[in-house]
VEXDREN-2710 file (C-alpha; in Angstrom, 1 decimal):
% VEXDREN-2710
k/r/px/py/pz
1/UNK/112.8/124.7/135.0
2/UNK/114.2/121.6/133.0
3/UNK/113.6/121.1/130.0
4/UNK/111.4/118.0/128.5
5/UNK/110.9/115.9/125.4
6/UNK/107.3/115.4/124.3
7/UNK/106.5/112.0/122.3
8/UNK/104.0/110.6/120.9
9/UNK/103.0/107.4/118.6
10/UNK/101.7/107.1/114.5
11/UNK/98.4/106.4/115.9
12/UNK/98.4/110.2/117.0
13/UNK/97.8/110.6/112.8
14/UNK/99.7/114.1/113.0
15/UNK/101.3/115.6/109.9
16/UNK/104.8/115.3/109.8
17/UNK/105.3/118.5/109.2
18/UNK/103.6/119.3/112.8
19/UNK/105.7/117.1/114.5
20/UNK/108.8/118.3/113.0
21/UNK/108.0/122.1/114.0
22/UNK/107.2/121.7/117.2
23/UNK/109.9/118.9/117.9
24/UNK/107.7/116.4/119.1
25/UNK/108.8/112.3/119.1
26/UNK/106.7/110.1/117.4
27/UNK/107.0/106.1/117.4
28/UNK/105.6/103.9/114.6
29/UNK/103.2/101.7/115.5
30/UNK/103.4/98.7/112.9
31/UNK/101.5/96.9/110.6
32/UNK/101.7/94.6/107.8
33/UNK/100.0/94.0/104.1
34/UNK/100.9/90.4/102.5
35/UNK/103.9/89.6/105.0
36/UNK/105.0/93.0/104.6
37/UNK/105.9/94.7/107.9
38/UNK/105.9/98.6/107.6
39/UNK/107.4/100.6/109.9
40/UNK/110.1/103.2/110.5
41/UNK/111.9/104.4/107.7
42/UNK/109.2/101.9/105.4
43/UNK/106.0/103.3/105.8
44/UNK/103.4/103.8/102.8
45/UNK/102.0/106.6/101.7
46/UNK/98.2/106.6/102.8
47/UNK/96.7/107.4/99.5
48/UNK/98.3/104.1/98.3
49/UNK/97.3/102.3/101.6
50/UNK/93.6/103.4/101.4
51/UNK/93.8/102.2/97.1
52/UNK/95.1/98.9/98.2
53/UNK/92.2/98.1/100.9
54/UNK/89.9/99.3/98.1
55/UNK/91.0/96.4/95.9
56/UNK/90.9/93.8/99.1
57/UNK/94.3/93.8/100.9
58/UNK/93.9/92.6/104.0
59/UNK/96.3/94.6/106.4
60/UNK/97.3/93.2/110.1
61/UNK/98.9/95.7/113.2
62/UNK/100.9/95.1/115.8
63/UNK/102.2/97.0/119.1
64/UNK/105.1/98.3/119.5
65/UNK/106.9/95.8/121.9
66/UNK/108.8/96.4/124.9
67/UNK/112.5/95.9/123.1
68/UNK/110.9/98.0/120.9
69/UNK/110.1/100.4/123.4
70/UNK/113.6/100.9/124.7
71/UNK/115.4/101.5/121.7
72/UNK/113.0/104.3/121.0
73/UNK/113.4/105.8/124.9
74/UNK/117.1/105.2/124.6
75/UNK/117.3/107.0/120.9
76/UNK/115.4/110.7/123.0
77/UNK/117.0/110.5/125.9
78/UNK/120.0/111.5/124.0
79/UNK/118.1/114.5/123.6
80/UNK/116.8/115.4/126.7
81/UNK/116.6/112.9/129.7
82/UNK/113.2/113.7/131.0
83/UNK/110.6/112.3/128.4
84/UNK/106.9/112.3/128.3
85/UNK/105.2/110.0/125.9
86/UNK/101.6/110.6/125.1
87/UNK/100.4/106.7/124.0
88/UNK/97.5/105.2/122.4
89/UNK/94.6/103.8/123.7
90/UNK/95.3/101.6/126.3
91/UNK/91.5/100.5/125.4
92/UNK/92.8/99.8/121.8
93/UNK/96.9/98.1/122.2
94/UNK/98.9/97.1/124.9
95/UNK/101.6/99.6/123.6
96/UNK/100.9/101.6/126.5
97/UNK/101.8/99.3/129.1
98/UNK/104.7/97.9/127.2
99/UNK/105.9/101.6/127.2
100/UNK/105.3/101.5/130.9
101/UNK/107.4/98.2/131.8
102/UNK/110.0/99.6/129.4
103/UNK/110.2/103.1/130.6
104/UNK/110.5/101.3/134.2
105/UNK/113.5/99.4/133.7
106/UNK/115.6/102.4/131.4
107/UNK/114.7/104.3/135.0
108/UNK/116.5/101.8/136.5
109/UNK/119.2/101.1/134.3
110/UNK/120.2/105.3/134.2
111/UNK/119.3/108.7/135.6
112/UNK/116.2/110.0/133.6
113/UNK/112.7/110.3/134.3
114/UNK/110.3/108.9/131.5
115/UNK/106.9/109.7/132.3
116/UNK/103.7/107.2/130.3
117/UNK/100.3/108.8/130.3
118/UNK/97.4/106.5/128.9
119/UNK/95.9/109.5/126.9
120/UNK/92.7/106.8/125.9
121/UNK/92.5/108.1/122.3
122/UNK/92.7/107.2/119.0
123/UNK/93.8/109.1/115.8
124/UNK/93.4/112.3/116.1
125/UNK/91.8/112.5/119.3
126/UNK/95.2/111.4/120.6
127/UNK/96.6/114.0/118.1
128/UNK/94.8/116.7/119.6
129/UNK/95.4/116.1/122.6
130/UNK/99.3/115.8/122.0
131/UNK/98.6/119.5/120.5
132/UNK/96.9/120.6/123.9
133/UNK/100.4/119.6/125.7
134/UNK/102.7/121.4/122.8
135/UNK/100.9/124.3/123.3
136/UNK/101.3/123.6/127.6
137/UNK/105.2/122.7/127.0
138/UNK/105.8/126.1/124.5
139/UNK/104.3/128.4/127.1
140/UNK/106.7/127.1/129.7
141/UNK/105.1/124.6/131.8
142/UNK/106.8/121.8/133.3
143/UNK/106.9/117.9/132.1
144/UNK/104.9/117.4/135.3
145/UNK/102.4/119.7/135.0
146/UNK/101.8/119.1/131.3
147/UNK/101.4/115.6/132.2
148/UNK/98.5/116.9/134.9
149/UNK/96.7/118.5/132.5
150/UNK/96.9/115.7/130.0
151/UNK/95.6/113.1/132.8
152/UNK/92.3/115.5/133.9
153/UNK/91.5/116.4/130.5
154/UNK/91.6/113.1/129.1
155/UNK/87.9/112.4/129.4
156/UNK/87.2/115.5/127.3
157/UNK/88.6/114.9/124.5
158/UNK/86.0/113.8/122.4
159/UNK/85.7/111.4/119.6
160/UNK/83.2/110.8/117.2
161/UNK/83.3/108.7/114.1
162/UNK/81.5/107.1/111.2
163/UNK/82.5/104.2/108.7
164/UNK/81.6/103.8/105.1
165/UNK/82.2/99.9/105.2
166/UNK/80.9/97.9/108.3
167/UNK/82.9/94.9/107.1
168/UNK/86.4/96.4/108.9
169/UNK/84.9/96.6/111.8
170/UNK/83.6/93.2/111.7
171/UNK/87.2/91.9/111.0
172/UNK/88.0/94.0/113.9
173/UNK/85.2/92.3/116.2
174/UNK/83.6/95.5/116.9
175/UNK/80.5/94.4/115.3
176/UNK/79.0/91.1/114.7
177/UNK/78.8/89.4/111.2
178/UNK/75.0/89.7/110.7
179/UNK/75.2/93.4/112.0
180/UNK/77.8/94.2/109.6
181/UNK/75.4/92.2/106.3
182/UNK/72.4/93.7/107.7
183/UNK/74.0/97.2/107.9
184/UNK/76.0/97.4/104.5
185/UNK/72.7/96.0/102.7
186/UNK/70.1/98.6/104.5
187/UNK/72.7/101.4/103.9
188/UNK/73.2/101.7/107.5
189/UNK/76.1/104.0/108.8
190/UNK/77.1/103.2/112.3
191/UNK/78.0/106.2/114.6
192/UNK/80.7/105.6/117.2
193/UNK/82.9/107.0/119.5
194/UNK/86.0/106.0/122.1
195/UNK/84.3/105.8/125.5
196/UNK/86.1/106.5/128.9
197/UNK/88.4/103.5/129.1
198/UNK/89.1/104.4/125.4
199/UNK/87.3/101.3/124.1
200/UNK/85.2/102.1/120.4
201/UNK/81.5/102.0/120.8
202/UNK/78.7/102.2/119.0
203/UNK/76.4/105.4/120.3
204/UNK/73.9/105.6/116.9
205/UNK/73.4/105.1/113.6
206/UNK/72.1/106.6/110.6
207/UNK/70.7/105.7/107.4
208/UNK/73.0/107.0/104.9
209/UNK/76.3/108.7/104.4
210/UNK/74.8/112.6/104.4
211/UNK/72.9/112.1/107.4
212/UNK/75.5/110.1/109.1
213/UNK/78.2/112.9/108.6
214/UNK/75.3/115.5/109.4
215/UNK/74.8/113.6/112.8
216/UNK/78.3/114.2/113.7
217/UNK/78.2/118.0/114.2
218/UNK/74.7/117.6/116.4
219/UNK/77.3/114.9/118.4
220/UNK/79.5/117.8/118.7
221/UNK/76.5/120.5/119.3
222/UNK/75.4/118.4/122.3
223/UNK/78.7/117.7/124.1
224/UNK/80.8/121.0/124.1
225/UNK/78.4/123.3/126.0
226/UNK/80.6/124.4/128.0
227/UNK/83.6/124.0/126.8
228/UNK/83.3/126.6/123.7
229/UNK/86.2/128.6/124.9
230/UNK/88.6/125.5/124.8
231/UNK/87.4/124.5/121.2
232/UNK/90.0/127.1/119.1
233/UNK/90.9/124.5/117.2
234/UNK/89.0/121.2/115.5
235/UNK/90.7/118.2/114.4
236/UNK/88.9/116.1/111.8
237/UNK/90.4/113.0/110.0
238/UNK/89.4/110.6/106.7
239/UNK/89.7/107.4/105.5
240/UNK/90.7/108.6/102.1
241/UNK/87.5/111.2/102.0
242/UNK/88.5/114.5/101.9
243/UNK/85.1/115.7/100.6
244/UNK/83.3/115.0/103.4
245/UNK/85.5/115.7/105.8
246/UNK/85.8/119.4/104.5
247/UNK/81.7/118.7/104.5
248/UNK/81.8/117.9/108.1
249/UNK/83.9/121.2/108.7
250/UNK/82.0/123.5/106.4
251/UNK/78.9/122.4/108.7
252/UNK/80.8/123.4/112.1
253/UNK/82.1/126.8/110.5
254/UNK/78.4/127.6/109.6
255/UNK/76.9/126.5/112.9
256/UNK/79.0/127.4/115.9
257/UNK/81.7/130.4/114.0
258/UNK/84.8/127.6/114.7
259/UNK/87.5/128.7/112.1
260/UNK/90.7/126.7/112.8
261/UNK/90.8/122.8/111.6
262/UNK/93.4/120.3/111.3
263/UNK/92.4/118.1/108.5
264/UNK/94.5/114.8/107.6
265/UNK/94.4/111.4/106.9
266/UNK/93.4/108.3/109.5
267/UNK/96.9/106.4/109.1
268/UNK/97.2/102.8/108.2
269/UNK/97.3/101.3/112.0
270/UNK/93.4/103.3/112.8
271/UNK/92.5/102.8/109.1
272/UNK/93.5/99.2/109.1
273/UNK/90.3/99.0/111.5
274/UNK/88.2/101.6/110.6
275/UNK/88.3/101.0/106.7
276/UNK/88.4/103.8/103.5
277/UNK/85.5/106.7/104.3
278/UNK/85.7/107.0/107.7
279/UNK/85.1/110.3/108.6
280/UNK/86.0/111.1/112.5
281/UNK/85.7/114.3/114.4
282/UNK/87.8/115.4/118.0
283/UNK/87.1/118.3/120.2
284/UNK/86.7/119.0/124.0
285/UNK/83.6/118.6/125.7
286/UNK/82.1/117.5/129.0
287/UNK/82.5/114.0/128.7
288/UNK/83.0/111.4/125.5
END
């Protein structure tokens, strides 16, 4: 069986570490704070980025175009020349397609397969499922049928999500202006999740930051009957808010006997959007 490269993007929000055991590729998705572009080899700690949107920096992203796109392809295929790149959101960022177009012509250009898959997520809903197909690729399966997997699973990886600050979303025109006064003056917490086509919408909300995190788990409670057996591990990440996400975990240990987590932070592409405090939870389940 040939071998494979598995790839992913930043938006994945995977500890380095994690990516460097298990050899997985990961491209940077850009963005930028006061015409500075960060990127590869110039990123910014997220402690520092989640400070600096505290004080009212501003930060813009960007996809990863399809030049772009190539010179990453062309960098791991002198690894391996069958890749498979997990991508963000297609929902969220045309860096999916611009993958796609680029992966066509390298194909073109020199013997390799490069295989795209739309995997619909965000964060760590992308990052968990990257972790479903590590875990396929180290028990021996093929670059095609991790890819399978990865396409009939993708509408059960769950995302669920709340923000502190309604504001970012606002600039992010997922909520309307008067929604987003309204909400921060009534203490209203929004609760969202990435729908099928991988699109952020708004499911409920809650009034205030305990209930909101508390409304999470009974998101989770409802959607993985089912699919308990597939849950051995739960992804959480944070704006900045490592309390409550441990909060959020303590309260899924306690109800349904889950004891493996992977907690990190929402990177500065996803947190650019979602804003300091988010708290957002991934697992499998039925349907998102």
């Amino acid at each position: 069986m040939e071998s494979f490269k598995l790839i992913t993007d930043t938006t994945a929000d995977l500890p380095k570490s994690y990516l460097e055991e298990h050899k997985v590729g990961c491209m940077f998705v850009p963005y930028a704070i006061e015409e500075v572009v960060y990127g590869y080899r110039n990123e910014m700690e997220p402690k520092e980025f989640y400070a600096g949107m505290k004080t009212g920096l501003m930060p813009t992203t960007s996809q990863i175009n399809p030049e772009e796109m190539k010179s990453y392809f062309r960098e791991y295929l002198k690894e391996n020349k069958n890749l498979l790149y997990l991508a963000f959101s297609s929902g969220l960022s045309g860096t999916y397609n611009n993958a796609r177009l680029a992966a066509e012509e390298i194909m073109e250009e020199q013997d390799c397969k490069i295989l795209v898959v739309d995997t619909r997520c965000a964060s760590m809903g992308e990052g968990l499922l990257v972790h479903k197909a590590v875990q396929l690729k180290e028990a021996g399966k093929s670059m095609e049928e991790v890819a399978e997997w990865t396409l009939q699973n993708v509408s059960h990886l769950v995302h669920v999500f709340t923000v502190d600050d309604l504001n970012h979303l606002y600039r992010g025109g997922r909520v309307s202006r008067a929604a987003a006064v309204v909400g921060t003056i009534a203490g209203i917490k929004p609760i969202l999740h990435v729908d099928e086509e991988g699109h952020l919408v708004a499911v409920s909300k809650a009034r205030g930051r305990k209930k909101s995190l508390h409304m999470l788990v009974n998101y989770m409670e409802e959607h993985m009957k089912g699919f308990e057996a597939q849950n051995d591990i739960v992804f959480i990440s944070h704006g900045d808010a490592l309390q409550d996400a441990e909060a959020v975990r303590d309260e899924i240990k306690e109800r349904f006997g889950i004891e493996n987590f992977m907690i990190n932070y929402i990177g500065p592409t996803i947190g650019t959007h979602s804003g300091p405090g988010t708290i957002a939870l991934f697992f499998m389940g039925q349907s998102r």
